[in-house]
C-alpha positions in Angstrom: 286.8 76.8 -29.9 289.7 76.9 -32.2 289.2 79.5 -35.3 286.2 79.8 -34.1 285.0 83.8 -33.5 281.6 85.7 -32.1 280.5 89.0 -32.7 277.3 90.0 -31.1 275.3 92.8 -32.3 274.1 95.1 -29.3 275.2 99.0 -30.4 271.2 99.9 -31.5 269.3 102.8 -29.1 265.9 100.4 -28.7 263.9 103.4 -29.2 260.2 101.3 -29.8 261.0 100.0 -26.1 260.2 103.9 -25.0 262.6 103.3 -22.1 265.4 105.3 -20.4 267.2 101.7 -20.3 269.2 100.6 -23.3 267.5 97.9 -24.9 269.8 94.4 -24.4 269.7 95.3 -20.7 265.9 94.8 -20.6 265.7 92.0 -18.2 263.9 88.5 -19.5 263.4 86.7 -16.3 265.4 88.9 -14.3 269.0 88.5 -16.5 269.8 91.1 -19.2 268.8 89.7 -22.7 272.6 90.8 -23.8 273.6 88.7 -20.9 271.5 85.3 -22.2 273.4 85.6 -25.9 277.1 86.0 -24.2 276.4 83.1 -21.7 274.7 80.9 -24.5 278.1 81.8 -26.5 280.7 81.0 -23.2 279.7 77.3 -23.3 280.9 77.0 -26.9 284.5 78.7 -26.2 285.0 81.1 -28.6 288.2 82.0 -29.3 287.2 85.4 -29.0 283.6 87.2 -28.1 283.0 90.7 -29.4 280.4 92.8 -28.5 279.4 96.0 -30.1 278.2 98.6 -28.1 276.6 101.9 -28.7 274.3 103.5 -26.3 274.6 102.9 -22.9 278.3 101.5 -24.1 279.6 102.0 -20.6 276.6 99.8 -18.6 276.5 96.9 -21.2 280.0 96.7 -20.3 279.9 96.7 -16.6 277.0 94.1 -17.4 279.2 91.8 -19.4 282.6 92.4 -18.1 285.4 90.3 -18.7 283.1 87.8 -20.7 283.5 90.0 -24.1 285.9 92.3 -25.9 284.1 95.4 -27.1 284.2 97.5 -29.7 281.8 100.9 -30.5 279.8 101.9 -33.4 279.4 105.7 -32.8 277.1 106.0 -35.8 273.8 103.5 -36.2 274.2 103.0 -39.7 273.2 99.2 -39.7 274.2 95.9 -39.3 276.8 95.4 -42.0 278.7 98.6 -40.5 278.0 97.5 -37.1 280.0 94.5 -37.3 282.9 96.4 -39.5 283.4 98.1 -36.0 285.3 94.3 -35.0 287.0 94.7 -37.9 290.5 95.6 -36.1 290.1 92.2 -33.9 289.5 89.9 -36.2 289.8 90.8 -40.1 293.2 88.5 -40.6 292.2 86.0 -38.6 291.6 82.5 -40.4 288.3 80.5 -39.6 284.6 80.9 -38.9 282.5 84.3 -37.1 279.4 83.6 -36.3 276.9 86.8 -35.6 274.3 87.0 -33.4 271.8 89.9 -31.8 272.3 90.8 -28.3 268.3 90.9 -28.0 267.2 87.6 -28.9 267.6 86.1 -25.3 266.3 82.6 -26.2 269.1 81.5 -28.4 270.2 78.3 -27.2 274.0 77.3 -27.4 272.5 74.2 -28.9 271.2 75.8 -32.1 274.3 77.7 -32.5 276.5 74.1 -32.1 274.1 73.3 -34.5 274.2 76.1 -37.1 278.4 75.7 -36.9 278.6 72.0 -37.9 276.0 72.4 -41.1 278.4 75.4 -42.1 281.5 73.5 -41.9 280.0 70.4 -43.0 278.7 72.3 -46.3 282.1 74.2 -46.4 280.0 77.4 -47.1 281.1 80.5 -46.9 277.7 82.4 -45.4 275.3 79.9 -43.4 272.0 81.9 -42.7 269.9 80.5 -39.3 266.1 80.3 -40.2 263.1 79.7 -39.2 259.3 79.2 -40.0 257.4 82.5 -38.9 253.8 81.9 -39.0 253.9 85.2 -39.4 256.8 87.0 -40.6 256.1 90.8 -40.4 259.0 93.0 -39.7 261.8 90.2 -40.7 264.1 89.9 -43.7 262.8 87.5 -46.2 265.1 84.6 -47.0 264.7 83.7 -50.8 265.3 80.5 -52.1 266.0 79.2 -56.4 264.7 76.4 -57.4 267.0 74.1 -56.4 266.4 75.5 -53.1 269.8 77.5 -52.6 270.0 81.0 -50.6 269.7 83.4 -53.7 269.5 86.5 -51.1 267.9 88.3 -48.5 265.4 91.0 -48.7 264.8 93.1 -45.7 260.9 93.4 -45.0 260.5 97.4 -46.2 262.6 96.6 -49.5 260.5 93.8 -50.3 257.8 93.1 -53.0 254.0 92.0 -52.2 255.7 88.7 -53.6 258.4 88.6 -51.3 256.9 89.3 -48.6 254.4 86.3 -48.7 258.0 84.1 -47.9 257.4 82.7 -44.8 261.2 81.6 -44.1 263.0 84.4 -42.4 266.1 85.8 -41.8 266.4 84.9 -37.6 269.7 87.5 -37.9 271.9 85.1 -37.0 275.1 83.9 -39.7 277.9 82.2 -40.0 280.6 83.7 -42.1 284.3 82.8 -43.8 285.9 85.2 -41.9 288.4 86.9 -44.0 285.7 86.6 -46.7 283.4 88.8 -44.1 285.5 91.6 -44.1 286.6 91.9 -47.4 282.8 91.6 -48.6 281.6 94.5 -46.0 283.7 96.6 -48.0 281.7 96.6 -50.8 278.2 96.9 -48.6 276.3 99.6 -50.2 273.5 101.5 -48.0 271.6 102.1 -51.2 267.9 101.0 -50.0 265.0 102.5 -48.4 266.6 102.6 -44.4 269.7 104.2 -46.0 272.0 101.3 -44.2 274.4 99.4 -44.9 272.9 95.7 -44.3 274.6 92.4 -42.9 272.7 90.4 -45.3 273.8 92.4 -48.7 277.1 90.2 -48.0 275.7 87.5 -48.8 274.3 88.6 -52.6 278.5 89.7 -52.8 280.0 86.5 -52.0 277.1 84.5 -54.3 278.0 86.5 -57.2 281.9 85.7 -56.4 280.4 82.1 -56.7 281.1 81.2 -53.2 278.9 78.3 -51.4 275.6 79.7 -49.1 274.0 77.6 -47.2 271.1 77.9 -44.4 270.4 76.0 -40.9 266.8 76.1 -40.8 265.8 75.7 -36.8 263.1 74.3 -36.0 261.8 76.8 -33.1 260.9 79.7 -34.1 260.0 81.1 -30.8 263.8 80.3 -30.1 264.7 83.0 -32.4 262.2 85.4 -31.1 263.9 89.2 -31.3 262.8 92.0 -28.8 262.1 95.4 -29.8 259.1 96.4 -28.2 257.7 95.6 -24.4 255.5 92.8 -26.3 258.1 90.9 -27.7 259.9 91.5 -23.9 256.5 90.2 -22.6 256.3 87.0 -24.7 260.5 86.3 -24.2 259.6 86.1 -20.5 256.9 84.1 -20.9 258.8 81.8 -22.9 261.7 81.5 -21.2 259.6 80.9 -17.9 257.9 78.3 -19.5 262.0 77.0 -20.6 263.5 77.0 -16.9 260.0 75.8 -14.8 260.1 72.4 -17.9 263.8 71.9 -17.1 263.4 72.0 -13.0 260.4 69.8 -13.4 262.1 66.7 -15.8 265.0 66.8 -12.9 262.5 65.9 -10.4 260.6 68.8 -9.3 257.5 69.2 -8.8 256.0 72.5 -10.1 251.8 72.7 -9.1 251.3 75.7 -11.1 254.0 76.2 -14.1 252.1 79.1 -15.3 252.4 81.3 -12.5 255.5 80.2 -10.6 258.6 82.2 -11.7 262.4 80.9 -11.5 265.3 82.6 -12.3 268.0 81.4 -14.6 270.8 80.8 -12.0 268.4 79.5 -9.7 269.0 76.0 -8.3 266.8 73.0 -7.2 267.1 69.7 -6.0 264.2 66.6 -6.6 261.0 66.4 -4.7 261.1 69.8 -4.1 257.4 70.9 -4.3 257.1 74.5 -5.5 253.2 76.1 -4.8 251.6 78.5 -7.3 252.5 82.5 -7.3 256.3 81.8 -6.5 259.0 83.9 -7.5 262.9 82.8 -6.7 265.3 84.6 -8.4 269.1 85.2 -7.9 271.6 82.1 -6.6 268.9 80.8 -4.8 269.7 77.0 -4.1 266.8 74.4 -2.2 267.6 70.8 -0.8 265.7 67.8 -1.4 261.8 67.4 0.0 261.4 71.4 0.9 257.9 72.9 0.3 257.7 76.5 -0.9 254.5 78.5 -1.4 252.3 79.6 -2.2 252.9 83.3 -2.3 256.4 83.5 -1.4 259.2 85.0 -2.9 262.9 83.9 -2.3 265.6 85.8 -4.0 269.9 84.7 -3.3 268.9 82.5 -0.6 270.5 79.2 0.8 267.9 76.8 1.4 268.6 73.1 3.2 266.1 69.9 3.5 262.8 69.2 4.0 262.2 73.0 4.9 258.8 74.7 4.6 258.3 78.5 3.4 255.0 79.3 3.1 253.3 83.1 1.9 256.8 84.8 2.9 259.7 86.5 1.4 263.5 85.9 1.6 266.4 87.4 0.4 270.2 87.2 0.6 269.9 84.3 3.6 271.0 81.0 4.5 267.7 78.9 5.8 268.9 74.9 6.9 267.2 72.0 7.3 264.1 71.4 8.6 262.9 74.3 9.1 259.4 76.2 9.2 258.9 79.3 8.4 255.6 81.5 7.7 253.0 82.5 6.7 253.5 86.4 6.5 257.4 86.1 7.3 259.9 88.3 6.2 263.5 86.8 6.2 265.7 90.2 5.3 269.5 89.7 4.5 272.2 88.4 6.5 270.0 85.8 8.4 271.2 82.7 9.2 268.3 80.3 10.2 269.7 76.8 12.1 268.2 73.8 11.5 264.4 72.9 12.9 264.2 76.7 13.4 260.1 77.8 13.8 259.5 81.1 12.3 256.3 82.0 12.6 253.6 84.5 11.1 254.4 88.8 11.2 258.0 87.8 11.6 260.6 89.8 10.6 264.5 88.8 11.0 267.2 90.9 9.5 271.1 90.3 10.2 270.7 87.9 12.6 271.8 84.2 13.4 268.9 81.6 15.0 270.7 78.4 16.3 269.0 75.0 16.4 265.5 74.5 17.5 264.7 78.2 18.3 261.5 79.7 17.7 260.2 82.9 17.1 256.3 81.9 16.3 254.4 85.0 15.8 254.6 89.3 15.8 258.3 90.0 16.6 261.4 91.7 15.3 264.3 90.0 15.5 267.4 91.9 14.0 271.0 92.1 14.7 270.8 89.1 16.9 272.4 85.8 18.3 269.9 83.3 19.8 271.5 80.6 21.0 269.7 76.6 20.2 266.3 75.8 21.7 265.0 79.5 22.7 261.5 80.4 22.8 261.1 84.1 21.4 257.4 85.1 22.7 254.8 86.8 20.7 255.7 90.7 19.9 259.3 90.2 21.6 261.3 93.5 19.6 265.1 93.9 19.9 265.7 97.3 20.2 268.9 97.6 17.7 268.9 101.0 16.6 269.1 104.6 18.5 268.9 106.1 15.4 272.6 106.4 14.8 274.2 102.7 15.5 272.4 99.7 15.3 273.5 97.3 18.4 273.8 93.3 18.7 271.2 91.4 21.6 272.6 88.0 22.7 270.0 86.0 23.8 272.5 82.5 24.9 271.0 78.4 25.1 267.7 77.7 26.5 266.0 81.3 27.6 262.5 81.8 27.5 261.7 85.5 26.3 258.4 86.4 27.5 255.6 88.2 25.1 256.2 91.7 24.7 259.7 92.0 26.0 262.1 94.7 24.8 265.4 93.9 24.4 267.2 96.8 24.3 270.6 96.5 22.8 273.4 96.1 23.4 272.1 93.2 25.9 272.6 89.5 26.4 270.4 86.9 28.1 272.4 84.2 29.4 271.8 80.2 29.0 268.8 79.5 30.4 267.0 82.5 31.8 263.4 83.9 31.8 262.7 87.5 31.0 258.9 88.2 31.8 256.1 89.0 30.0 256.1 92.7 29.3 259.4 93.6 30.3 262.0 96.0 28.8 265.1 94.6 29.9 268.6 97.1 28.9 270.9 95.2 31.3 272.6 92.3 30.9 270.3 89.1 32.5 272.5 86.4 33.9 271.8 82.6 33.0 269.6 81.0 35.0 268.1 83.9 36.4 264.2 85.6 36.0 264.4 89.2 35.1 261.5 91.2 35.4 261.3 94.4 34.0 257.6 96.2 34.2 255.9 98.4 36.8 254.3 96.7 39.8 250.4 95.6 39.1 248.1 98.2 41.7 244.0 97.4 41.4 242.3 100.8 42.5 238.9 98.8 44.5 235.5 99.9 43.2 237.3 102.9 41.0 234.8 102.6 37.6 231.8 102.5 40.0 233.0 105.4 41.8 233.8 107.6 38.1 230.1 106.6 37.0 228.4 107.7 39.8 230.5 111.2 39.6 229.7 111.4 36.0 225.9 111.0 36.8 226.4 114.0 39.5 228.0 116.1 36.7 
């Protein structure tokens, strides 16, 4: 938007996380929290998005990528100084900043829209987003006069027993004049019990320039939520579950269990899709009209058509049509491509391999770096042998063959249109269509052998 600027606060250590990963990459259902702010602030255009960055700089970075500018704060001296750091980028320019913290992940771009039109419509200089804690321990205080104007902020350690029974906090995210911003973090003083220099302090400067301050009261509180510690991780991920599984299920699917199915942010549904308890689908996954998943089964960057089934199985980083059946107990690896009114059946596995139309593999096989042609029936515990533990090899198996139980395909091998390999076989030559290979030793039955090593066993 037009003069319209965003500076999002993700420089601090996250030491009460007691983790080796810097805090805004903490995951809430599966997408870095820093990741949730900067995409919440993308679908308002800002002219530009700056992201301080601290620890873990260089992976917050790779994270966002071209989505932000950065800047660093090499010293964690607060929040005031913290945004001084974007100073260079945007102290002349004319127009509006708003602030935000890279770990409040639930932040819709609807609040913020929100929060921008009461500023501009008040023509204030700070606007404050609040909120109603029911209880407000560990956030800044926001303190109101009588006619119910923002006097100031009070952080919760610098704040009397009176203070701190305000139950309208500081969410940490402002709007700010920006040229007044920078000229008022100048005189930010780090004179309080943390020994920092505070974000909110500017406000308490530009009221005693008698400038206008205004506040955008929200009312979700658990939209504001900020996550310090693996709680407050634990209750964003619950809430945003809860968020995405009420979204999927007003567009027309049906979710049986919303507590205990999981979906992932970038995940994509159509209606009538029926989603079974204990689910999780996460990445680009994207499933057609009238499909059935679950229970049990998990389903991560997957293509999935029409009126397909997945039941107690897991997929990943495959395309699945239409039609198609698949578990329980299967496990679709990446690279598969599964044709429409494919069977796959349970103890499955398929990895980097392509199933034409109306194939089936229905129970106890292996089926990896493969082409199967359309209509071919894989028998129970059929392996293709793909690896010799330096190169993995590709088995053909063309139209209309019938692969016995048992067999061994032993790449690289095709199986031409239409022929029968026998049960038990280990075929490692090419079989030509049409034909019936067999590839086992030749049955012998030893006559009245068991009777003849009991009666030696009695002698013994």
């Amino acid at each position: 938007m037009d003069n319209r600027y965003a500076v999002v606060l993700a420089a601090g250590q996250g030491t009460r996380m007691k983790s080796k990963l810097y805090k805004v990459l903490h995951p809430v259902m599966g997408r870095p929290m820093v990741q949730h702010v900067v995409d919440q602030l993308k679908e308002l255009q800002f002219k530009n998005i700056v992201t301080v960055v601290g620890f873990g700089a260089e992976k917050v970075q790779e994270q966002l990528g071209t989505d932000s500018e950065y800047v660093i704060q090499k010293e964690q001296l607060g929040t005031g100084h913290a945004v001084m750091q974007a100073e260079d980028i945007l102290k002349d320019k004319h127009g509006t900043t708003i602030v935000v913290c890279g770990d409040t992940p639930l932040l819709k771009s609807a609040t913020l829209i929100e929060l921008l039109h009461h500023h501009e419509k008040e023509k204030a200089k700070v606007t404050v987003l609040t909120a109603h804690a029911p209880d407000p321990s560990g956030y800044g205080r926001v303190l109101r006069n009588n006619e119910g104007n923002v006097e100031r902020i009070v952080e919760h350690k610098d704040a009397s027993d009176a203070e701190l029974a305000v139950k309208e906090i500081n969410t940490g995210t402002y709007c700010f004049d920006n040229e007044l911003l920078f000229q008022s973090l100048k005189e930010v003083s780090n004179d309080n019990a943390q020994g920092e220099y505070y974000l909110p302090d500017v406000i308490e400067i530009l009221k005693n320039a008698n400038e206008k301050i205004s506040a955008y009261q929200t009312p979700d509180f658990d939209e504001t939520l900020g996550v310090n510690d693996r709680v407050a991780l634990a209750q964003a991920e619950k809430l945003m579950k809860k968020r995405i599984n009420e979204k999927h299920m007003r567009n027309g699917v049906s979710i049986i269990d919303p507590d205990h199915t999981y979906i992932g942010p970038d995940v994509s549904i159509d209606q009538d899709v029926v989603i079974h308890p204990g689910c999780v689908i996460t990445g680009e996954t994207k499933i057609g009209t009238d499909s059935i998943i679950g229970p049990h089964t998990e389903i991560s960057n997957c293509e999935v058509g029409t009126n397909t089934m997945i039941r107690q199985s897991v997929a990943k980083d495959s395309k699945i049509g239409d039609r198609v059946q698949i578990g329980p107990y299967a496990h679709i690896r990446p690279e598969a491509n599964i044709g429409d009114e494919v069977k796959i059946g349970n103890f499955v596995e398929i990895k980097k391999a392509k199933l034409d139309q109306n194939s089936k593999v229905s129970h106890l096989s292996y089926i990896g770096d493969a082409e199967v042609g359309k209509s071919v029936n894989i028998g129970c515990g059929t392996i293709t042998v793909n690896y010799d533990g330096e190169k993995k090899y590709l088995t053909k198996i063309e139209d209309d063959a019938f692969i016995g139980c048992n067999s061994n395909l032993i790449a690289p091998v095709t199986v031409g249109k239409g022929a029968y390999v026998a049960a038990g076989s280990t075929i490692n030559k090419d079989v030509p269509s049409d034909a019936l290979s067999i590839a086992r030793a030749r049955q012998e039955n030893k006559e009245d052998y068991v009777k003849r090593i009991k009666n030696q066993n009695k002698k013994d």
